[in-house]
C-alpha positions in Angstrom: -4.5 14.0 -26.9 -2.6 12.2 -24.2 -0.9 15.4 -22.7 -4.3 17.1 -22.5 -6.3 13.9 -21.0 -2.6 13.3 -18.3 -3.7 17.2 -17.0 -7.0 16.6 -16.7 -6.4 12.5 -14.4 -4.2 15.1 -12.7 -6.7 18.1 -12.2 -9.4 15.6 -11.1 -6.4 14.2 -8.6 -5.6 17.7 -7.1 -9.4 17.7 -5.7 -8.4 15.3 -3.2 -4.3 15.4 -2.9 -4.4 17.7 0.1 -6.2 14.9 2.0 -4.3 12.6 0.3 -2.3 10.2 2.8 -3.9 11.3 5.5 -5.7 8.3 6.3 -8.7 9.3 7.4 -11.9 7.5 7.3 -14.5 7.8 4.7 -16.8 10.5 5.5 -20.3 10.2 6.0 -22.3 9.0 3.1 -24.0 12.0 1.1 -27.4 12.3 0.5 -27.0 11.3 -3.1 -24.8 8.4 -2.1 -28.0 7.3 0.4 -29.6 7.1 -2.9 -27.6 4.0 -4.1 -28.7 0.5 -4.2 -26.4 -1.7 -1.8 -25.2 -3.8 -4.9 -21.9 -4.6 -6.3 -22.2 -1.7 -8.7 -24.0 1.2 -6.4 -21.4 -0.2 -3.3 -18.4 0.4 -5.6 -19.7 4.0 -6.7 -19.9 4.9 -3.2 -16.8 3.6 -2.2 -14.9 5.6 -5.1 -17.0 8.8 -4.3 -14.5 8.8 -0.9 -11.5 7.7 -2.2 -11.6 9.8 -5.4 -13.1 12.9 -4.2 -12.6 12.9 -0.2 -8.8 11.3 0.0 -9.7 8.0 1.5 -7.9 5.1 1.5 -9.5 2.5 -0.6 -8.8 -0.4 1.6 -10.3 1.4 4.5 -13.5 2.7 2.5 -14.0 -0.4 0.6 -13.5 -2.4 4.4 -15.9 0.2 6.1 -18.7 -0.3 3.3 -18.6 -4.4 3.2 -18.6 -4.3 7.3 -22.1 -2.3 6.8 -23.7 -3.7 4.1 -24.7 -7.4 4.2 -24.0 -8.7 0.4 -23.5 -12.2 -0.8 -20.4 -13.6 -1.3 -20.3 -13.1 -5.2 -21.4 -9.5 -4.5 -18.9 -8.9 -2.9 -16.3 -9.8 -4.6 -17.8 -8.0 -7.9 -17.6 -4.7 -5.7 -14.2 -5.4 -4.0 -12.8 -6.1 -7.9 -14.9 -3.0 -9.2 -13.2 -0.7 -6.8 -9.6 -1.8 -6.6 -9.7 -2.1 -10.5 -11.3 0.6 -11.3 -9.0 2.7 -9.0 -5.6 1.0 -10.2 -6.6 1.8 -13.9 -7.6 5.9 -12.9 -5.4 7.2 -15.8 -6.0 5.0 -18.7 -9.6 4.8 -17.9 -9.5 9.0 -18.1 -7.3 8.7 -21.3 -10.4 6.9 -23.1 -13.0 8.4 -21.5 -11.7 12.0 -22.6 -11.7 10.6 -26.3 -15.4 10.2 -26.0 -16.7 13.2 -23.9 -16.6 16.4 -25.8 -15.6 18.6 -22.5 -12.6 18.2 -20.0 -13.9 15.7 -18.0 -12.8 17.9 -14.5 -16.1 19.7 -15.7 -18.4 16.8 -15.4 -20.4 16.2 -12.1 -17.5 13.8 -9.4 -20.6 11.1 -9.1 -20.9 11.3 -13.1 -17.5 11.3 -13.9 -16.9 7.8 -10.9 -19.6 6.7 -12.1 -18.4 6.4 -16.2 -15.0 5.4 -14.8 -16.4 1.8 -12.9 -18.6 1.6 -16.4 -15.8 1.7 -18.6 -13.5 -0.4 -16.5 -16.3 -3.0 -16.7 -16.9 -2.5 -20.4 -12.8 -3.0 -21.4 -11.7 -4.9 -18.7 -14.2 -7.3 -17.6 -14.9 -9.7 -20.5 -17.6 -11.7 -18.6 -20.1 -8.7 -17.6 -22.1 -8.1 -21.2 -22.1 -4.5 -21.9 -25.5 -4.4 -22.0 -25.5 -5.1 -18.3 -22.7 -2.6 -17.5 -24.6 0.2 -19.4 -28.1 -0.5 -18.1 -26.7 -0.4 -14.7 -25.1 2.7 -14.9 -28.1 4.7 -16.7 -30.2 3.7 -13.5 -27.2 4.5 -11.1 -27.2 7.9 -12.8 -30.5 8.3 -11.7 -30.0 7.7 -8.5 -26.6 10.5 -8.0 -27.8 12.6 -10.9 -30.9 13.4 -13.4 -32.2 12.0 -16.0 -29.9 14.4 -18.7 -26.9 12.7 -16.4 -28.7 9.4 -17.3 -28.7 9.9 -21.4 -25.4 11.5 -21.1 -23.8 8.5 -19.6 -25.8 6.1 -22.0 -24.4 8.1 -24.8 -20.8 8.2 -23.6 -20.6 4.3 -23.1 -21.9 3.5 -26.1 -19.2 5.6 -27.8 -16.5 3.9 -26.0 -18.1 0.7 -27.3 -18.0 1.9 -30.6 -14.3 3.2 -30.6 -13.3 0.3 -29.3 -14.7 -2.2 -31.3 -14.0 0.0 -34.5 -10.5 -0.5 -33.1 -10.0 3.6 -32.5 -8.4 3.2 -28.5 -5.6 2.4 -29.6 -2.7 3.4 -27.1 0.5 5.4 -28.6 3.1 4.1 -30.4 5.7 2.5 -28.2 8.2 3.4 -30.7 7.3 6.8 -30.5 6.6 7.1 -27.1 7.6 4.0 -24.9 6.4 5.9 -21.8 3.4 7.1 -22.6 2.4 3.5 -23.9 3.9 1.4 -20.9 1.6 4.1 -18.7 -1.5 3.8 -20.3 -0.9 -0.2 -20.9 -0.4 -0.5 -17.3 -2.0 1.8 -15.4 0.8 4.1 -14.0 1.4 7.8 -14.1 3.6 8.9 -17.1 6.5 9.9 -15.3 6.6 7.4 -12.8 6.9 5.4 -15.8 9.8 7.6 -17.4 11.6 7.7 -14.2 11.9 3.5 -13.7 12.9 3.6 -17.3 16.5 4.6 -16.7 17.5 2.1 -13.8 15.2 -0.5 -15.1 15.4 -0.6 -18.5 11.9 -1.4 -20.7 11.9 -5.0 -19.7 12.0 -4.9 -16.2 10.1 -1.9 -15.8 7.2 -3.5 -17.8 7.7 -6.4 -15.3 7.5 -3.9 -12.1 4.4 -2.0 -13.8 2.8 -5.5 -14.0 3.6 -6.7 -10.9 2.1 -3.5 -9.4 -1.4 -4.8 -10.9 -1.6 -8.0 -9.5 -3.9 -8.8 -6.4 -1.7 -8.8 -2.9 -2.0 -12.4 -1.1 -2.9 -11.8 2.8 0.3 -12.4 4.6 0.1 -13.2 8.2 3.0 -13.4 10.9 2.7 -16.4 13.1 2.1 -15.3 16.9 5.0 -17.4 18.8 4.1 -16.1 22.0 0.9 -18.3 22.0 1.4 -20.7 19.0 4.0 -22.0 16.7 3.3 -21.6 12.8 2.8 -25.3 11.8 0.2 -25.6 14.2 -1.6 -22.0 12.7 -0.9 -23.5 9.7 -3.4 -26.6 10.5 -6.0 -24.7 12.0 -6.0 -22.3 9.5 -6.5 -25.2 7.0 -9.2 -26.7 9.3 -10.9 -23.4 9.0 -11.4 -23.7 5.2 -8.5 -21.2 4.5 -5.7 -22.4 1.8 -2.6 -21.3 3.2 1.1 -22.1 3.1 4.8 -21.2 4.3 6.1 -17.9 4.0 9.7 -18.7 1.8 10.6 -15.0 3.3 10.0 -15.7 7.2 10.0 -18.8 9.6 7.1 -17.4 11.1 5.2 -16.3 8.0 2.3 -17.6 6.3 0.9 -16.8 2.7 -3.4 -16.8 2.4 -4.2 -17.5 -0.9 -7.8 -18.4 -0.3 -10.4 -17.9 2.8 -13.2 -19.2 0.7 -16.0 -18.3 3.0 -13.7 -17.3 5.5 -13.0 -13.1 5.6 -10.0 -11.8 7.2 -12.1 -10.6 10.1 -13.4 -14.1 10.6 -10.2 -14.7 10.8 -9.6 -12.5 13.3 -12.3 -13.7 15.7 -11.4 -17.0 15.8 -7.9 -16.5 16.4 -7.7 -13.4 18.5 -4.0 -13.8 19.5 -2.4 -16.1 16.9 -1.5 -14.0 14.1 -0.8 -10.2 13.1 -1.4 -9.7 8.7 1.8 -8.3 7.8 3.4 -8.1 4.0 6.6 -10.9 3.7 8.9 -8.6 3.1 8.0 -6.4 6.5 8.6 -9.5 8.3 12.3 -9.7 7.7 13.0 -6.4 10.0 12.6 -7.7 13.4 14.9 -10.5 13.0 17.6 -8.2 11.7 17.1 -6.1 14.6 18.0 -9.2 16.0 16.7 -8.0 20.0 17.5 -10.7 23.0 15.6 -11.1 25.7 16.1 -8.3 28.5 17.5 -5.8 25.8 16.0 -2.0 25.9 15.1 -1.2 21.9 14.2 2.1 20.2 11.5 1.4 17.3 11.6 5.4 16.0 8.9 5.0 13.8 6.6 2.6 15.0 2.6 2.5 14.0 0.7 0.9 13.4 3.5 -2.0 15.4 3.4 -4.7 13.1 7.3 -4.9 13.0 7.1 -3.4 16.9 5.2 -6.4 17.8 7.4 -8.7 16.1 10.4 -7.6 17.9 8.9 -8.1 21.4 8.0 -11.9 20.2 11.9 -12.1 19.5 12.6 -10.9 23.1 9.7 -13.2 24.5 7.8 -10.3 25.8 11.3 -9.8 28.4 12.6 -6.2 28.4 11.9 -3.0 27.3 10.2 -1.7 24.0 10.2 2.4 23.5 7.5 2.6 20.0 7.2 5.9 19.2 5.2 7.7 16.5 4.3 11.4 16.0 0.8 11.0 16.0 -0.8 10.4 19.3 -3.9 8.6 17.8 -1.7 6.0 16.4 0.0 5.7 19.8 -3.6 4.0 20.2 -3.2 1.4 17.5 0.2 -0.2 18.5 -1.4 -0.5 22.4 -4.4 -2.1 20.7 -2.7 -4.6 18.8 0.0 -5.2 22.0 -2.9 -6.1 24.0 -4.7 -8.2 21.9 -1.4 -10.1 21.1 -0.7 -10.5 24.7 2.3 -8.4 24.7 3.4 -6.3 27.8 6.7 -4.8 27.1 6.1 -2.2 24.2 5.9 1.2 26.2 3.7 3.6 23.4 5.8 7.1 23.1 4.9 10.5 21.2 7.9 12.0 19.8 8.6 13.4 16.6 11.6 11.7 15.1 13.4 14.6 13.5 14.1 16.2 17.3 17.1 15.1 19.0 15.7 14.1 23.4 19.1 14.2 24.9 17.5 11.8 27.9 17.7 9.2 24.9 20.9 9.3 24.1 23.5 6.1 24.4 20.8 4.5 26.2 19.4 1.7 23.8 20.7 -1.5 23.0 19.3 -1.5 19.7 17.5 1.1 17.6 15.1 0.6 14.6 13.9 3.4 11.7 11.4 2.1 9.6 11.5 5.2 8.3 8.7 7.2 6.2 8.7 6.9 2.8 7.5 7.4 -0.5 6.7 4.2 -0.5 6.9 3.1 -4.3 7.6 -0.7 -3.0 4.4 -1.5 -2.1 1.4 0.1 -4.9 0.2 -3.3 -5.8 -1.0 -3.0 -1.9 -2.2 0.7 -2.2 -4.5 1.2 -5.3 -4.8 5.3 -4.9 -0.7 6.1 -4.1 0.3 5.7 -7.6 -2.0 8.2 -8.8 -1.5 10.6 -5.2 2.1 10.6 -5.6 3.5 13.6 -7.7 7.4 13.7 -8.6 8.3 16.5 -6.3 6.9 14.4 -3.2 9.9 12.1 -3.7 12.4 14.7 -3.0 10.7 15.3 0.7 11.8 11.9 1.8 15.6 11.7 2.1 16.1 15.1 4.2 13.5 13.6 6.6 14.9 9.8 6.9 18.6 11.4 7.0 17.6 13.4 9.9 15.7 11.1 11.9 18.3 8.4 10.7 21.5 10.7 12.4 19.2 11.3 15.8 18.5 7.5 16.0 22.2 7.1 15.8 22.7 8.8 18.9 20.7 7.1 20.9 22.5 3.4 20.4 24.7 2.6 23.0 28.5 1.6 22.1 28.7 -1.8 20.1 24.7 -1.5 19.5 22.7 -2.0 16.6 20.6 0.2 14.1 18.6 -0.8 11.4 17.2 1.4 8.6 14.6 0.0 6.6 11.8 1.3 4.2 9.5 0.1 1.9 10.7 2.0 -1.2 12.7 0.8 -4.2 14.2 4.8 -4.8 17.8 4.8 -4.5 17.7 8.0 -3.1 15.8 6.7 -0.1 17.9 4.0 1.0 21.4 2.9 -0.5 22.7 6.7 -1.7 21.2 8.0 2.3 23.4 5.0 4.0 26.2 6.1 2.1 25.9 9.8 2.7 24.8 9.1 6.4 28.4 6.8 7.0 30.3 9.4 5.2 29.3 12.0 7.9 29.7 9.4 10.9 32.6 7.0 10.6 32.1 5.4 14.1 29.3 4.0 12.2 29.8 0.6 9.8 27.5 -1.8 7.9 27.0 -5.2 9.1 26.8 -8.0 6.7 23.8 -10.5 6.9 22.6 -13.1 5.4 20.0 -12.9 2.3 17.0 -14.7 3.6 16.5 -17.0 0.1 20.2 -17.6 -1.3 22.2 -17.0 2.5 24.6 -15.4 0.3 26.1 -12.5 2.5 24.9 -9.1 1.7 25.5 -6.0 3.0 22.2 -4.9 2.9 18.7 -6.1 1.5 16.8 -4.6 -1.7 13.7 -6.4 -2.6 12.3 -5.6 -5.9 9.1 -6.6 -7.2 9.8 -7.5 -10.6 13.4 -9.8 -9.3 12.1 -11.3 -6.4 8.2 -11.7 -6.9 7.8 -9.8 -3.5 7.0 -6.0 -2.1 9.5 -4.2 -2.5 11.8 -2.9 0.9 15.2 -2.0 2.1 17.1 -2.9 4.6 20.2 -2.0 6.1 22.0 -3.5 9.6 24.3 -0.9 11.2 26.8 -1.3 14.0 28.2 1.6 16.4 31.8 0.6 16.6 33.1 -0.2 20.2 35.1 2.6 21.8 
């Protein structure tokens, strides 16, 4: 059952992988998707109609839909819960849907098939909607995307996952048999993303990674010191109704764990300039980089200049910042956020990383590669990646980095500094490329820093989610030897 129910989450997947990690927008709304009453429940089908079937990002879809629709504050939190839940639990969701639906489910109508997904998420998940609710509301939003056949279909499919499940038949595999296949349907992963943490993690802390991934993200916010200083953020923050507190990561982090009636683009309009929302562990980068005042710096991989940003705040907006990215619309989003955060110095540059621009060469004083990745750090921020990335993605990454890594190199100036970074916990990604990258260029060294909790003296930085309660990242301080 579960290898025939794992090809069909992935068949419905390969519909959308090639738009996959695009980023793009959601499209226009369909004519069925007009159709939909703007409630929690008909919101959250639409929303999952673009991420699930046109390769949207969920953050992006589920941002667009609440900016247009006008819905109470319990609303929408019901519809932002419905979509990032129902989209974090894709695979087990399929696994017991397939056990009640006589046909491969990539058969059934996309809207049909979303639409018994955010059911049965509701109906095993959600202990405090009744199942009547979540069934009578998804016979009428069958109507509305569908017939009236779609509507009795759907009626009849729920109330066969009631049964099983309260007759005690969804029972997930054995973990004796299959540790795996359990850990993956228990917690919402793909199979062999599952198998493959299982060797360097071990059951314990992979079941402590795998639950880590499912927990909500806190907003994280680095303190403008251009215009403010944290502790006084801090205080008007609070004054705004927002319960917020001290990065442990960053002296000029802070941690949201509540905006009450406060959203993050309130946020945003009240304090224009003081802050930019950045994850904790993206925070450390900049100060590794460590950049003075006057200094020319490199940042190879920059959109959309959240750690770009950060570096010209360290230089107090004196010298020169080169942020490139290979996409010229993105160019658009490091200006944007430069601007708004009163930031002159950052000079926005197209260039593709893996090509070597002799002009470049020896002339920065420091270099930074926040290089792309698979990023397997950071899921619990990105509810669609863990079901868009496929096994054979991961072996794109390093050949890329190492490349783009080894031109970076050349364009530090003797006695500089390069920092590699990622947002990845694979090996292959970060500690095994340093080593294969300073066994091909010996002028090159590691420089030891401090570890931003214990000060202990590392020679380079792996957060993992499931050790330090944090996204998980890499970094790694380099130093061109002096000739």
């Amino acid at each position: 059952m579960q290898k025939q129910t794992s090809k069909q989450a992935k068949t419905t997947n390969d519909k959308h992988k090639q738009q996959a990690g695009k980023g793009q927008s959601p499209k226009q709304a369909s004519s069925k998707d007009s159709k939909l009453p703007s409630t929690a429940r008909g919101g959250a089908l639409t929303v999952l109609g673009q991420v699930l079937e046109e390769g949207a990002y969920t953050n992006l879809a589920l941002n667009k839909y609440l900016r247009a629709h006008d819905l109470e504050g319990m609303e929408r939190r019901l519809l932002t819960e419905l979509v990032y839940g129902t989209v974090k639990a894709l695979g087990t969701l399929d696994w017991y849907l397939a056990q009640c639906v006589s046909r491969p489910l990539e058969q059934l109508e996309g809207a049909v098939l979303n639409l018994l997904r955010l059911s049965a998420y509701q109906l095993l998940y959600m202990e405090r909607i009744p199942a009547a609710a979540a069934c009578n509301e998804a016979v009428k939003l069958a109507r509305c995307v569908s017939h009236e056949g779609s509507a009795k279909f759907v009626n009849g499919v729920l109330r066969g996952l009631l049964r099983k499940e309260q007759a005690g038949e969804l029972a997930l595999p054995d973990p004796a048999q299959d540790d795996a296949g359990y850990l993956a349907l228990k917690y919402m992963h793909p199979r062999w993303l599952v198998k493959r943490w299982l060797g360097p993690w071990g059951k314990a802390g992979t079941e402590a990674l795998l639950a880590f991934n499912n927990t909500s993200a806190p907003v994280c916010l680095r303190t403008n010191t251009l215009v403010t200083t944290r502790e006084r953020l801090l205080a008007e923050l609070t004054a705004a109704g927002a319960e917020v507190e001290p990065s442990l990561w960053c002296a000029e982090g802070l941690v949201v764990r509540k905006l009450e009636k406060l959203g993050l683009g309130e946020l945003l309009t009240k304090f224009p300039d003081a802050f930019y929302v950045q994850d904790e562990s993206s925070m450390l980068v900049a100060g590794l980089v460590a950049p003075q005042p006057g200094m020319a710096v490199l940042d190879m991989c920059s959109a959309p200049g959240g750690k770009t940003t950060h570096l010209a705040q360290l230089m107090q907006n004196q010298g020169s910042i080169t942020a490139c990215d290979v996409h010229e619309h993105k160019l658009q989003l490091i200006a944007e956020n430069a601007e708004r955060l009163g930031i002159s110095i950052i000079n926005p540059t197209l260039n593709d990383g893996t090509v070597l621009r002799q002009e470049w060469l020896g002339k920065f004083d420091r270099v930074l590669v926040d290089a792309p990745c698979s990023g397997m750090g950071v899921l619990r921020r990105r509810a669609e990646a863990r079901w868009r990335k496929q096994r054979q993605d991961l072996k794109l990454f390093p050949p890329l980095q190492l490349q783009i890594l080894q031109n970076a190199a050349q364009y530090v100036q003797a006695g500089g500094r390069l920092v590699y970074s990622t947002c990845t916990i694979e090996q292959a990604e970060n500690h095994y490329l340093i080593e294969e990258f300073l066994a091909k260029q010996p002028q090159w060294q590691r420089v030891p820093f401090a570890h931003p909790i214990s000060e202990e003296m590392v020679d380079e930085l792996q957060l993992l989610p499931q050790v330090d309660n944090i996204d998980g990242f890499y970094i790694c301080v380099l130093e061109r030897k002096e000739k």
